[in-house]
C-alpha positions in Angstrom: -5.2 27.8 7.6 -8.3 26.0 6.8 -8.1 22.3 4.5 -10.3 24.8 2.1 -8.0 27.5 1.9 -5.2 25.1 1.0 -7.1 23.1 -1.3 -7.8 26.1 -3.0 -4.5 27.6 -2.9 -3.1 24.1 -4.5 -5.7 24.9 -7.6 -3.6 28.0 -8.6 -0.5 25.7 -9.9 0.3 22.5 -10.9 1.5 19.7 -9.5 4.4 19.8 -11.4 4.6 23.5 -11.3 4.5 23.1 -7.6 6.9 20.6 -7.1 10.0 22.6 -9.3 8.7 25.6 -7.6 9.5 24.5 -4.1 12.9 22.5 -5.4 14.1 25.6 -6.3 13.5 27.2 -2.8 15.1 24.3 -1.0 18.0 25.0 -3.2 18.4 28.5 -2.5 17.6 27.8 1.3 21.1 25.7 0.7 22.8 28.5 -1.0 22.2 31.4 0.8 20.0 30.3 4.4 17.2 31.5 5.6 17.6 35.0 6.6 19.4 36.0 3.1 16.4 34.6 1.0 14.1 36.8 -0.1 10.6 36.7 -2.3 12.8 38.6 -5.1 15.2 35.8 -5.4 12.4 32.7 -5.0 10.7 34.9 -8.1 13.5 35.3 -10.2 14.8 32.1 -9.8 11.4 30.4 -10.7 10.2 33.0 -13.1 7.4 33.6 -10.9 5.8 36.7 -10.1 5.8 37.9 -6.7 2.5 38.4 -6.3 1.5 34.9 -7.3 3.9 33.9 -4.7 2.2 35.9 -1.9 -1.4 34.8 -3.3 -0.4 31.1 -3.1 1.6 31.5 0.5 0.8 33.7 3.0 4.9 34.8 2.7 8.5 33.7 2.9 8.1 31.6 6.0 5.1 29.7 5.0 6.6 28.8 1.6 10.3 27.6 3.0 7.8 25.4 5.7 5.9 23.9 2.1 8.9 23.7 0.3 10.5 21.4 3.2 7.5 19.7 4.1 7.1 18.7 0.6 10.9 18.0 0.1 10.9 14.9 2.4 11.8 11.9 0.3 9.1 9.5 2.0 6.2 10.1 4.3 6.8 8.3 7.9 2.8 7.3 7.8 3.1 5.7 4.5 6.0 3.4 5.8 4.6 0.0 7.1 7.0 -2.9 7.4 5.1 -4.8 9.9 7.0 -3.6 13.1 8.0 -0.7 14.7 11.4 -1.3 14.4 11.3 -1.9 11.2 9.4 1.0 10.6 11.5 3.2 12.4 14.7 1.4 10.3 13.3 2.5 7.0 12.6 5.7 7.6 16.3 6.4 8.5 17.2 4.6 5.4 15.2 6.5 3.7 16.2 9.6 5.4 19.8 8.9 5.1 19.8 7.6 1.7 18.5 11.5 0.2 20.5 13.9 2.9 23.5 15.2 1.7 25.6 17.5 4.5 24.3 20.6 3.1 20.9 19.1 4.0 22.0 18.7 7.8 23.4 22.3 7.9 20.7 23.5 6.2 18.0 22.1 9.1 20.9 23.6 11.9 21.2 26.9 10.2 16.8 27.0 10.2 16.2 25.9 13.5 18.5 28.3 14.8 16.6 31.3 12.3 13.4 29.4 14.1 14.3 30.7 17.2 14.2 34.4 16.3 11.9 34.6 14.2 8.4 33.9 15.6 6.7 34.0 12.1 8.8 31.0 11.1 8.7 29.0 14.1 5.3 29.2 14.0 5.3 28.3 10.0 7.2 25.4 10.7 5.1 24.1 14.0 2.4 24.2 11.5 3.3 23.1 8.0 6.1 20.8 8.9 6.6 19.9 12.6 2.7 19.0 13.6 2.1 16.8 10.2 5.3 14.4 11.2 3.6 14.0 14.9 0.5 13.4 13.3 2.5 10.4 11.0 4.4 9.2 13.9 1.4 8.7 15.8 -0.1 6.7 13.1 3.3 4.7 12.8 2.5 4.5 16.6 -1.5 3.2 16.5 -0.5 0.4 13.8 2.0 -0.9 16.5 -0.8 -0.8 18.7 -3.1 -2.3 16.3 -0.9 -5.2 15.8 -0.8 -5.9 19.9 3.2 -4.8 19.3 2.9 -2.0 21.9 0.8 -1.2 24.6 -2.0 1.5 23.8 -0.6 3.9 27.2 3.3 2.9 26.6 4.6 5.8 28.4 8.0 6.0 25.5 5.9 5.9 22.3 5.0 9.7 22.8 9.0 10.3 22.4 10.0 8.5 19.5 10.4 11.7 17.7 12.3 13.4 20.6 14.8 10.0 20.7 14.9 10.2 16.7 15.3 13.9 16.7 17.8 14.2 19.8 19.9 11.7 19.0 20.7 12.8 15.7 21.0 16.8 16.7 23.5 15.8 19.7 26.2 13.5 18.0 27.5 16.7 15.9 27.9 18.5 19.7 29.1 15.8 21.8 31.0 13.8 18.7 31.5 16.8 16.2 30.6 14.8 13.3 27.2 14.3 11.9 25.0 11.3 12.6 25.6 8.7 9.7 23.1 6.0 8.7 25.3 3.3 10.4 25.0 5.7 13.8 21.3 6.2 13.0 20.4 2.9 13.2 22.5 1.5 15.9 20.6 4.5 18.1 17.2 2.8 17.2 18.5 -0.7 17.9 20.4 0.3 21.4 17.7 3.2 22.4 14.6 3.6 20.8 13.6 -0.1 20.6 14.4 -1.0 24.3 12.8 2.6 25.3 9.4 0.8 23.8 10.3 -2.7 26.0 10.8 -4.4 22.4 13.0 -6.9 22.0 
């Protein structure tokens, strides 16, 4: 999908219409998953029509990708506290401050449906995954920037495999979800000594 294309797919709706239009499909991800959602329901429930639904996104899997990309409370580029750490400390309050638990099984339940089904994988890769790499490595060249990190620290390239990881692996090895007081005692006793930071 070119920037043209989706600058003129965005035309089509309003902001505003955009923005209850993809609540409403994070909310019915939450009520029913992934593989139980269908065009007819994301229609009905936002009096749409389906065929402005497949004119705007391509279909199902490139709108739940949208809806979640545009779901996220804060962008990780826009985040700039003046360190890493700090950075990386404010987007897990921010993170943690607007998941709820259906939120957490809702991400399991989709990356699992991710894994057989090619057309969302790739959806998400595209629309959601590749967009947060591009913001971490922002979050990553204004630590460089500010002579915080080294421009070929070898760890900086993981941040979002630590971030990601640790959070995925407590509900397996701990069977309870990662809390904010979890979260941020990972980035304090992993992530910032992963970078050499102090």
């Amino acid at each position: 999908m070119t920037a043209q294309a989706s600058a003129g797919r965005r035309t089509r709706l309003s902001p505003e219409r955009e923005r209850e239009l993809y609540e409403a499909v994070v909310e019915l991800l939450r009520e029913v998953g992934y593989e139980a959602l269908t065009m007819d329901a994301v229609a009905a429930r936002t009096r749409s029509s389906k065929a402005t639904l497949y004119r705007q996104w391509k279909g199902k899997p490139e709108l739940v990708a949208t809806a979640l990309r545009h779901s996220k409370p804060v962008s990780i580029a826009d985040i700039d506290t003046g360190s890493i750490a700090g950075d990386l400390h404010e987007l897990i309050r921010c993170h943690d401050e607007n998941e709820t638990k259906r939120d957490q099984e809702l991400m399991r339940g989709l990356a699992h449906a991710a894994f057989r089904n090619e057309d969302l994988f790739r959806a998400l890769r595209e629309l959601l995954i590749e967009p947060e790499l591009d913001s971490f490595r922002v979050l990553v060249q204004r630590a460089v920037d500010r002579g915080e990190l080294a421009a070929d620290n070898p760890a900086s390239e993981f941040i979002p495999h630590m971030l990601f990881g640790g959070a995925m692996a407590r509900p397996i090895i701990e069977g309870i979800d990662a809390d904010p007081g979890y979260s941020h005692r990972y980035i304090d006793a992993v992530v910032v000594p992963a970078l050499g930071l102090s």
